[in-house]
C-alpha positions as a Markdown table, in Angstrom:
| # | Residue | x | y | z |
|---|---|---|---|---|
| 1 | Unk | 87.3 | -46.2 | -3.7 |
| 2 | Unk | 89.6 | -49.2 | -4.0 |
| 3 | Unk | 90.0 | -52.3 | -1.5 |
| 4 | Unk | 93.2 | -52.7 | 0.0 |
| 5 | Unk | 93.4 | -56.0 | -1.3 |
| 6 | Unk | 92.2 | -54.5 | -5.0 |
| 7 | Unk | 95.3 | -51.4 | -4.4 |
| 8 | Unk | 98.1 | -54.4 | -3.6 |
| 9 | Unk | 97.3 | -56.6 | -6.3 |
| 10 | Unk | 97.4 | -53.2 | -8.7 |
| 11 | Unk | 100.6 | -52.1 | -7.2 |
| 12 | Unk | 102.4 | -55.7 | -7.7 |
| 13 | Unk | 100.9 | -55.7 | -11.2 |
| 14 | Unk | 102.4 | -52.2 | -11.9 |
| 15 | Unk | 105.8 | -53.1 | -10.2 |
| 16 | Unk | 105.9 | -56.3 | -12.3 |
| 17 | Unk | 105.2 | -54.5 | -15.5 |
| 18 | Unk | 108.1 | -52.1 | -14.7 |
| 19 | Unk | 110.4 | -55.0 | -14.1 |
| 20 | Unk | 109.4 | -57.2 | -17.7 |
| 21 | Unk | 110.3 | -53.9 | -19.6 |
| 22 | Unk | 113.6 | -53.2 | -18.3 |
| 23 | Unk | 114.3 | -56.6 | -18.7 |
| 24 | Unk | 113.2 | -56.7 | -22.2 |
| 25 | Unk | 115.3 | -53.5 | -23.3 |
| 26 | Unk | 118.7 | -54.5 | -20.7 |
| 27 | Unk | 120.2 | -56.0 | -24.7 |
| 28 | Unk | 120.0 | -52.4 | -25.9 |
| 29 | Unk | 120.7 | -50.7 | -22.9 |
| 30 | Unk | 123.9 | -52.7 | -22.5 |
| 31 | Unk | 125.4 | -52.7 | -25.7 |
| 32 | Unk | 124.9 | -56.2 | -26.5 |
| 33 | Unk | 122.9 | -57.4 | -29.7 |
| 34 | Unk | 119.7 | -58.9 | -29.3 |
| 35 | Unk | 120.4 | -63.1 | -30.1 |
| 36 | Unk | 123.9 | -61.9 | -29.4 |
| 37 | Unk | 126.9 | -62.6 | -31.2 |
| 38 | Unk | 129.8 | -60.4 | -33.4 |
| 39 | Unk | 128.6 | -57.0 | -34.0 |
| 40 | Unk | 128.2 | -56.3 | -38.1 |
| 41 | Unk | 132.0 | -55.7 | -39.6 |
| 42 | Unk | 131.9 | -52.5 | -41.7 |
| 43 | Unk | 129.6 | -51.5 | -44.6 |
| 44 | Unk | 130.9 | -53.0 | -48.1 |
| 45 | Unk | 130.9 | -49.2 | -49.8 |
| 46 | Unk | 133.3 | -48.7 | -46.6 |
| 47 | Unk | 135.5 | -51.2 | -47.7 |
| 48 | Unk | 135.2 | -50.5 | -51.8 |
| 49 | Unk | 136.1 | -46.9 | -50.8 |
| 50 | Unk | 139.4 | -48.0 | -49.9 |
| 51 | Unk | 140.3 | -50.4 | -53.1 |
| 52 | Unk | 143.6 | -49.4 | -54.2 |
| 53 | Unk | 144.8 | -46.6 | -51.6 |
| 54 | Unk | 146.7 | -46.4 | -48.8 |
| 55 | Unk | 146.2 | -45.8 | -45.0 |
| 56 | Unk | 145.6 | -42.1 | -44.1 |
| 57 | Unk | 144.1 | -41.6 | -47.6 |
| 58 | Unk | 140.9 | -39.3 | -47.7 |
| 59 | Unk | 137.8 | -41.2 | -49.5 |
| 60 | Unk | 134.2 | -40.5 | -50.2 |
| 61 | Unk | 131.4 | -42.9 | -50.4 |
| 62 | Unk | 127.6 | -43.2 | -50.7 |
| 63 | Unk | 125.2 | -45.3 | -48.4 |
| 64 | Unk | 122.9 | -47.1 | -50.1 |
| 65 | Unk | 120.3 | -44.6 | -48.8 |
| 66 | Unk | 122.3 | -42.1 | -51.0 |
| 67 | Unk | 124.1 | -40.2 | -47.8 |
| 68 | Unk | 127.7 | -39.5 | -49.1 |
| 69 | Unk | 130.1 | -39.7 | -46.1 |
| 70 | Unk | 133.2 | -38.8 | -46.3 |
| 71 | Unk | 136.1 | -40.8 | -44.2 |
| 72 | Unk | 139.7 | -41.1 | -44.2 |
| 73 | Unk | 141.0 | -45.3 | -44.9 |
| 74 | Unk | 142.4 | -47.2 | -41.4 |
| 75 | Unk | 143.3 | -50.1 | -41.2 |
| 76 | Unk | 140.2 | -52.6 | -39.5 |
| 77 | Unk | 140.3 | -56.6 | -38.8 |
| 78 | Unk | 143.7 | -56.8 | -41.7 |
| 79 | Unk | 141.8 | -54.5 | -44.1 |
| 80 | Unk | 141.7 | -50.8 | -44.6 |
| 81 | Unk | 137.9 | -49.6 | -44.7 |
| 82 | Unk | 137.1 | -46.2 | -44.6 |
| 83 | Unk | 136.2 | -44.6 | -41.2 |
| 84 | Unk | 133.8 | -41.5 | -41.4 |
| 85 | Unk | 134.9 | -38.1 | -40.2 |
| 86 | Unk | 132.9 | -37.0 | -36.9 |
């Protein structure tokens, strides 16, 4: 059996433990980047998928993990990029 003393130091520890991982994940959990800053702009084969057509158009490109997604060209930040189909 535990000493009080022994039991509140373990229940502070525990508490404290609870507290240093939520505030370690709160970046992810909020949306924000960890060192913070602009999120990424879109993926380059986004953007090459798009060379030479117009808004609306219906594209296909491969990740460079070889995924092929295929999207539909808007127009993003004055450029059009391809935006995948959900």
């Amino acid at each position: 059996m535990l000493g009080k003393r022994h039991e509140a130091t373990m229940k502070k520890t525990v508490v404290v433990l609870g507290l240093l991982t939520v505030v370690a994940t709160a970046d992810g959990a909020f949306g924000q980047r960890p060192g913070g800053g602009p999120p990424p702009g879109p993926p380059p084969e986004a953007i090459r998928a798009c060379e030479g057509k117009s808004q609306g158009d219906a594209v296909q490109f491969q990740t460079p993990r070889g995924d092929t997604i295929t999207g539909t060209c808007r127009e993003m930040q004055g450029r059009l990029v391809a935006v995948p189909q959900r």
